[in-house]
C-alpha positions as CSV (number, residue, x, y, z in Angstrom):
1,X,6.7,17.2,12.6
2,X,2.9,16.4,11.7
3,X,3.0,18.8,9.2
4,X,6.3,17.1,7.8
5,X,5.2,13.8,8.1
6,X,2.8,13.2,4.9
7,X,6.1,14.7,2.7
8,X,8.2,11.5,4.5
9,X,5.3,9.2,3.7
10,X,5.2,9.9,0.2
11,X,8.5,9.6,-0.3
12,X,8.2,6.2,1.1
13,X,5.0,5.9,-1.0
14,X,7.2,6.6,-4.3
15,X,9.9,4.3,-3.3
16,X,7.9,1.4,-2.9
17,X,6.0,2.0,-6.4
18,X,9.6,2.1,-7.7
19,X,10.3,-1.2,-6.6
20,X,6.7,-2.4,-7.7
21,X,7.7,-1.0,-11.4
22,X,11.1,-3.0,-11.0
23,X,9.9,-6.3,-9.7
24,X,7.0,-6.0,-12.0
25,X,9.4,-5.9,-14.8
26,X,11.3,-8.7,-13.2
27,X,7.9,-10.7,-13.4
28,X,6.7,-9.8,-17.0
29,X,7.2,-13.0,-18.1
30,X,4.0,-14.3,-16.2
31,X,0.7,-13.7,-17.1
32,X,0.0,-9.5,-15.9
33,X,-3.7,-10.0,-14.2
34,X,-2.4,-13.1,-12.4
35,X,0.6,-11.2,-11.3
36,X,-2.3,-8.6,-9.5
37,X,-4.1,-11.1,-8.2
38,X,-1.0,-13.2,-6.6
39,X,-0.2,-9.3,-4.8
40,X,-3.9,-9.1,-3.8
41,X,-4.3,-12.6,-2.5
42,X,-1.3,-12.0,-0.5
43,X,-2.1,-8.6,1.1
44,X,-5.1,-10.4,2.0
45,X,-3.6,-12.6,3.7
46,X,-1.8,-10.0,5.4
47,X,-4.3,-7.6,6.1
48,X,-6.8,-10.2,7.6
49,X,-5.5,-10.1,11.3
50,X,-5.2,-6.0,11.0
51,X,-8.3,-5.3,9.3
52,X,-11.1,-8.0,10.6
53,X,-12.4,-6.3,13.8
54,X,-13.1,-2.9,12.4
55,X,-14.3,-4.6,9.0
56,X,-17.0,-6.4,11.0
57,X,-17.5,-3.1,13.1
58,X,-18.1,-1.1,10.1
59,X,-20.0,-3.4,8.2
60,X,-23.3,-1.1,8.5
61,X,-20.9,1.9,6.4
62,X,-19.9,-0.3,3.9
63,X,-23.1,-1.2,3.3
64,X,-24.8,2.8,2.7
65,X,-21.4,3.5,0.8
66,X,-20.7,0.8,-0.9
67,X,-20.6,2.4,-4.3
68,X,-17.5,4.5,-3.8
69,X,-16.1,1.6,-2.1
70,X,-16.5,-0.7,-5.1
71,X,-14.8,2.1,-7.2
72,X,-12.1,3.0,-4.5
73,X,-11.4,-1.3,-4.7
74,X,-11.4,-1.3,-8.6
75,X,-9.6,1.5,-9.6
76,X,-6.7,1.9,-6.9
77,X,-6.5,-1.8,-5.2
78,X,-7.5,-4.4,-8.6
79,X,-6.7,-2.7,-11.7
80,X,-4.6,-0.2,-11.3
81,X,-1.6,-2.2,-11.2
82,X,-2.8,-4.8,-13.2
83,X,-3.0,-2.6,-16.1
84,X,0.8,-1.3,-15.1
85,X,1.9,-5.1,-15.4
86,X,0.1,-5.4,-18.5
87,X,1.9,-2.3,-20.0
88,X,5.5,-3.9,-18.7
89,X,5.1,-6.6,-21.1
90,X,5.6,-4.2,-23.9
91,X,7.3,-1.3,-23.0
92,X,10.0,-0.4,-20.8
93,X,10.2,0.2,-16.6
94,X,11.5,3.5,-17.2
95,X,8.6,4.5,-19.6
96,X,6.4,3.3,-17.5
97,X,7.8,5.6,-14.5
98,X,7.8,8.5,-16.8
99,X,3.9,7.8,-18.1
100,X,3.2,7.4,-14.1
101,X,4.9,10.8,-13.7
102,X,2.0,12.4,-15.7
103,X,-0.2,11.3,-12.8
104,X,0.1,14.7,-11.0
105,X,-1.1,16.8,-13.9
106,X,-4.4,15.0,-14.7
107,X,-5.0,14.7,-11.2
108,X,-5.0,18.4,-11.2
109,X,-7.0,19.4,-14.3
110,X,-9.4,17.2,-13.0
111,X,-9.5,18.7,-9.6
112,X,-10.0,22.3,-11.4
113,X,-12.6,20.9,-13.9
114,X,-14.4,18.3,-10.9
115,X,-14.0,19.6,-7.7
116,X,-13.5,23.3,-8.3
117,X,-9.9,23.8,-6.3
118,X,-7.9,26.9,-7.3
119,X,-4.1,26.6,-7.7
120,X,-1.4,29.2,-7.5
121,X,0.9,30.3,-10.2
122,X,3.8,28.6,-9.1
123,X,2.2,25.5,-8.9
124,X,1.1,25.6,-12.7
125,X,4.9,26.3,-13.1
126,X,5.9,23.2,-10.5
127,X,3.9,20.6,-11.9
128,X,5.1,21.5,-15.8
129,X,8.3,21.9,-14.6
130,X,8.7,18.6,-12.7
131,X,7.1,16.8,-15.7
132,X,9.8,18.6,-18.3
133,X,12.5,17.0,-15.8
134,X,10.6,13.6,-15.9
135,X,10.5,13.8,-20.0
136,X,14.4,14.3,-19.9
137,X,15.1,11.5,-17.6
138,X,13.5,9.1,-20.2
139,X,14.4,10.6,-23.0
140,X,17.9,10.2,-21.7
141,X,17.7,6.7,-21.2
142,X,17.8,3.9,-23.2
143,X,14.0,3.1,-22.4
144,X,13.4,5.7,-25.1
145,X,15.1,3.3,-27.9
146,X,12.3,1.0,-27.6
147,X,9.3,3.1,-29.5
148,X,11.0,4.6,-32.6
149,X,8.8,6.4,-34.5
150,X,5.9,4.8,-33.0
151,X,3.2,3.7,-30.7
152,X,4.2,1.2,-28.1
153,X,0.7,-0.5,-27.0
154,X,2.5,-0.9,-23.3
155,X,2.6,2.9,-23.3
156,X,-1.0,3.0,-24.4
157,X,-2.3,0.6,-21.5
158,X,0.1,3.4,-18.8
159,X,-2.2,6.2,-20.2
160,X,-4.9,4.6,-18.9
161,X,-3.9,3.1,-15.7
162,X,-3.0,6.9,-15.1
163,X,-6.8,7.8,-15.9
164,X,-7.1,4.8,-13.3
165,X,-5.1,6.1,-10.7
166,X,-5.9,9.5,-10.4
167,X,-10.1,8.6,-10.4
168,X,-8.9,6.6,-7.1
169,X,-7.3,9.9,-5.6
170,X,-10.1,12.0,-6.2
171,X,-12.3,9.1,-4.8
172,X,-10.0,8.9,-1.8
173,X,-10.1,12.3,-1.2
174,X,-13.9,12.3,-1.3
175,X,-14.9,9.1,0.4
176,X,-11.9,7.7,2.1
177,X,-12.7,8.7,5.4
178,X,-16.2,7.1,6.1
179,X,-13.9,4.0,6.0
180,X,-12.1,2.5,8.8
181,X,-8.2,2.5,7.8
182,X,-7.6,-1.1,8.0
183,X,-10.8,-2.6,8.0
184,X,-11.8,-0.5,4.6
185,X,-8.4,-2.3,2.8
186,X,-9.1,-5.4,4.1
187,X,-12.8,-5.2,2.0
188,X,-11.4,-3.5,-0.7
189,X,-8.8,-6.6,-0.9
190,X,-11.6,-9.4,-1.2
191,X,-13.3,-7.1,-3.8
192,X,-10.0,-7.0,-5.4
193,X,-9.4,-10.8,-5.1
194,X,-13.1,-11.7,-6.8
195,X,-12.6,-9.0,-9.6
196,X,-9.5,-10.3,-10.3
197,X,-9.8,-13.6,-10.2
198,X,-11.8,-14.5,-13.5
199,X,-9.5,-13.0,-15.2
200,X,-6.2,-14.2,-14.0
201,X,-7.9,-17.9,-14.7
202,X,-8.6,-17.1,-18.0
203,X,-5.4,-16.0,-18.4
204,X,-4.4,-19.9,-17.3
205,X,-3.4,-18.6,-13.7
206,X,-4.3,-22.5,-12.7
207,X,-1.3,-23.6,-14.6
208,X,1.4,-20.9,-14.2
209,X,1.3,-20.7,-10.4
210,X,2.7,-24.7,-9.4
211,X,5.2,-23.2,-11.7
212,X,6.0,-20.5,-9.7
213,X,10.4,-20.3,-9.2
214,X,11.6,-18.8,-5.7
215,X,12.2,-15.6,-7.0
216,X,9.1,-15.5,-8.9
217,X,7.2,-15.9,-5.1
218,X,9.5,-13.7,-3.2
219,X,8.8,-11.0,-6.0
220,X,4.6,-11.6,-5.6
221,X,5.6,-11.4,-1.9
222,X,7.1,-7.9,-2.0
223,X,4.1,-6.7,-4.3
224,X,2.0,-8.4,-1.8
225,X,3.0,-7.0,1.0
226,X,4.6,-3.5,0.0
227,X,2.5,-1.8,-3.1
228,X,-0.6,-3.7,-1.6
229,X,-0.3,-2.9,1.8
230,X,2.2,-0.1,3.1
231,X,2.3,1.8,0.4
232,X,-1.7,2.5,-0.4
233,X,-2.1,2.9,3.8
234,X,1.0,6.1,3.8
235,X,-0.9,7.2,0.2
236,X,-4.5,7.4,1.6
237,X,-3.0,8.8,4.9
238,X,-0.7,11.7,2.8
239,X,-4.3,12.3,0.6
240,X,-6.0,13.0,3.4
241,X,-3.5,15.7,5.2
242,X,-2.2,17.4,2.1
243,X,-5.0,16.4,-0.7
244,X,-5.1,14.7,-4.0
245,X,-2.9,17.1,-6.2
246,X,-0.5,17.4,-3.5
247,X,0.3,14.2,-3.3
248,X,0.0,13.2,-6.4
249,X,2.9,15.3,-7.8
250,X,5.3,13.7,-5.9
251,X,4.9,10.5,-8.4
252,X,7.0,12.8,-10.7
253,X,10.1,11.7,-8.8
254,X,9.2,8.0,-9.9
255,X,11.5,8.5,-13.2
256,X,14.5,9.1,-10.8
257,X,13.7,6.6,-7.9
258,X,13.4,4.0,-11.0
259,X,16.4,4.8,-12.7
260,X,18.2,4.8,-9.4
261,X,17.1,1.4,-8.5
262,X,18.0,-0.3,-12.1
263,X,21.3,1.4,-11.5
264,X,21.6,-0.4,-8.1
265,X,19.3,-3.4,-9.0
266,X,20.3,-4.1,-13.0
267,X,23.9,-2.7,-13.2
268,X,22.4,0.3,-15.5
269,X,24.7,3.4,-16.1
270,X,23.2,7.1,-15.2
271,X,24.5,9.6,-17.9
272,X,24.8,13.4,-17.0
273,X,22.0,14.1,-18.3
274,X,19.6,12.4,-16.5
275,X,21.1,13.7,-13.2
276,X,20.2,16.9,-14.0
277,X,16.6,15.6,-15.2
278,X,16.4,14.6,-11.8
279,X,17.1,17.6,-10.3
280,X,14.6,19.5,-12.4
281,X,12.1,16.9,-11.5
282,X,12.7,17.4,-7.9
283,X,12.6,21.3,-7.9
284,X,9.5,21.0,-10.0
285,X,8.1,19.2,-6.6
286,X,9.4,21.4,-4.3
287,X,7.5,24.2,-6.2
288,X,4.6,22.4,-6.2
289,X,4.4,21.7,-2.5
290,X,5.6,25.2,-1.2
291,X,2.9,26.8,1.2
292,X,2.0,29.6,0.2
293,X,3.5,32.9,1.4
294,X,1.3,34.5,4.5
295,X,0.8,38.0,3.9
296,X,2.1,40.6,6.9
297,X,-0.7,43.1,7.4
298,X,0.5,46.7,7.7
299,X,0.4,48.3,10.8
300,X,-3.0,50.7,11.3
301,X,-4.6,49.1,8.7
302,X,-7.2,45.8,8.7
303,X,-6.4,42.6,6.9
């Protein structure tokens, strides 16, 4: 079961950033760095009760590692998601779930070309094959009618919350556990919130938020409290188990979970062909995450 449980987590993990895509979406009409800091502000809020005893425990680590916390708060907690609302102004949810999906294979080029890991055959083979699958999805969709013949600037800005996302994996991977769990996101929050901030002013957040409808709020509430929150504390847990390529492949399935929930959400149709660009996607993961096959020794001789 332990050995299952960072697969179930992730899979929760890519659910959740579904929903963050859709609701982000939803929200694209408000300013995109105003829309982060109304999710940070919130898991703030949230995380305050959990996190304050072991951030004032662990004050002393913060302080000797507070470099690779600054990044870890940057990259995965402020900007991240920031830049993915940004990029939802312009292009479409599903292109941004397919642009997410490349996620997995930067994250391993730069684990070969940074941190020197070694990957089998069949991996190489999972991780193109799961992003072919991904590529059909979108192409499938209507998403795809937005860019013709061009460069959409909301597909630009995805490329580089991807660059964003996977220097936060590797940092997790690296640094995450000197941190306490929930005392390490509650500081990484309030370095969110300040980073944040000047920018969502400038943007006029001090106008647009008395404005705020119902659904607007509930929407920042889910982003609050879901991406913010549950999702990054299964994500750092999954890193930790199963490591940052691992993990990071399963974002490939974010194409189908997305399409899915427009489908369930927005009244969408699925066409034939995306389900079996789902499947692909899917088998492309499964051949990813296989364990290796142990080798039987023959008898009489060593191993």
């Amino acid at each position: 079961m332990s050995a299952l449980r960072p697969h179930l987590f992730l899979l929760l993990v890519v659910t959740i950033f579904s929903g963050n895509i859709l609701v982000g979406k939803a929200l694209a009409d408000l300013p995109p760095f105003t829309i982060s800091l109304g999710r940070v502000a919130i898991a703030l809020v949230v995380m305050l009760p959990l996190g304050w005893h072991q951030a004032r425990h662990g004050w002393p680590v913060f302080r000797r590692h507070w470099r690779p916390l600054l990044g870890l708060a940057l990259s995965g907690v402020a900007f991240f998601n920031a830049l993915i609302y940004a990029a939802l102004k312009f292009t479409s949810a599903t292109n941004v779930a397919i642009l997410e999906s490349l996620i997995p294979v930067a994250t391993l080029l730069l684990s070969v070309l940074l941190l020197g890991e070694r990957f089998r055959p069949l991996q190489w083979v999972g991780v193109v094959v799961s992003l072919g699958g991904a590529v059909v999805v979108i192409t499938a969709g209507e998403g795809a009618e937005l860019v013709p013949g061009g460069v959409n600037p909301g597909d630009l800005i995805m490329l580089l919350a991807v660059l964003v996302w996977v220097g936060y994996s590797l940092l997790v991977k690296e640094h995450m556990a000197r941190f306490p769990r929930y005392g390490g996101l509650l500081v990484m929050l309030v370095i969110a919130n300040l980073a944040l901030a000047p920018i969502a002013l400038l943007e006029g957040a001090w106008q647009v938020v008395p404005r705020l409808s119902t659904a607007e709020l509930a929407g920042l509430g889910y982003l609050g409290i879901f991406p913010s929150v549950v999702a990054l504390l299964l994500y750092n847990s999954a890193l930790a188990d199963i490591g940052p390529t691992r993990a990071a492949v399963y974002l490939n399935l974010l194409p189908v979970f997305t399409m899915l929930g427009a489908w369930w959400w927005l009244g969408d149709h699925i066409l034939p062909v995306q389900v079996v660009g789902s499947l692909v996607v899917i088998a492309g993961v499964w051949c990813t995450i296989s364990p290796p096959r142990q080798r039987v020794p023959r008898p009489g001789r060593p191993d």
